[in-house]
VEXNUKOL-530680 format. One record per residue (C-alpha): residue number from 1; y, x, z; residue in one letter. Coordinates in steps of 0.02 Angstrom, whole numbers. Last residue first. Example, Ala and Ser with C-alpha at 12.3 -4.5 7.8 and 13.67 -1.06 7.14 Angstrom:
! residues 2
  num       v       u       w  residu
    2     -53     684     357       s
    1    -225     615     390       a
This chain:
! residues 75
  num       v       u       w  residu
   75    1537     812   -1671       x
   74    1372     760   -1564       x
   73    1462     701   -1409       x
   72    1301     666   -1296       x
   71    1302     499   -1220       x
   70    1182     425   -1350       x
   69    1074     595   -1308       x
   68    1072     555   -1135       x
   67    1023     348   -1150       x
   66     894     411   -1275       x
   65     826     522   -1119       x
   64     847     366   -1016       x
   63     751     251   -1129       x
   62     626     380   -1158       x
   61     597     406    -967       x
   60     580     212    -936       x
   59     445     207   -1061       x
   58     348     354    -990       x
   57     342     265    -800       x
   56     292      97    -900       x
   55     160     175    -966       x
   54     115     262    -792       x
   53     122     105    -718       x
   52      10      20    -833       x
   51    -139     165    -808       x
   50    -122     177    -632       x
   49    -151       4    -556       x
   48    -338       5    -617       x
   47    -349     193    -520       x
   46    -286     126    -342       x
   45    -109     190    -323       x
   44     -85     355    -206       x
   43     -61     511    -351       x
   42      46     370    -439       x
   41     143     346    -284       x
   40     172     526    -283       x
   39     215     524    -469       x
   38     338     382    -454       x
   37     426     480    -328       x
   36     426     631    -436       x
   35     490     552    -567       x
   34     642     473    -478       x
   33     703     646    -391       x
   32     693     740    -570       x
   31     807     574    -666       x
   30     933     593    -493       x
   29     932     782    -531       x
   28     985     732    -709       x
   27    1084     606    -688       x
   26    1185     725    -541       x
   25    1211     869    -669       x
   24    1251     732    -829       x
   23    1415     674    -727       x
   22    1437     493    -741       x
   21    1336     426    -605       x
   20    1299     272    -537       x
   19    1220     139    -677       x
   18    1088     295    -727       x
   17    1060     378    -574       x
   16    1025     223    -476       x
   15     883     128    -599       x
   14     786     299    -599       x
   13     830     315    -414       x
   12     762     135    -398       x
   11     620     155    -519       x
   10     575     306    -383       x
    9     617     199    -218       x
    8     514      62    -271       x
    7     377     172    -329       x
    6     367     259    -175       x
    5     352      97     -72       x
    4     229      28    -180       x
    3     126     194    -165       x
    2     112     144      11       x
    1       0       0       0       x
């Protein structure tokens, strides 16, 4: 039941970092801090409730890297 708590708190840094901060230094860390959370309640979840989570852990990930690059001033 713990790896709930963990991924609460890591889809909630994810969530957090992106809406919060500006500066790319902190998003990043706060991107870092968020995986890892999910990971340890990955490393706790039952194995049927780790497959989905983990695609939805590399979904969010792409969305925020694409959220980077859109940021990014490419001229």
């Amino acid at each position: 039941m713990n790896h709930f708590i963990f991924w609460a708190l890591g889809f909630g840094t994810l969530w957090g970092g992106l809406k919060l901060f500006d500066d790319e230094v902190i998003l990043i860390v706060s991107i870092f801090v968020g995986v890892g959370l999910i990971l340890a309640g990955l490393i706790m979840a039952p194995l049927p409730l780790q497959i989905p989570i983990e695609i939805a852990s590399v979904t969010a990930l792409f969305n925020v890297c694409m959220q980077c690059i859109q940021r990014g001033d490419r001229a």
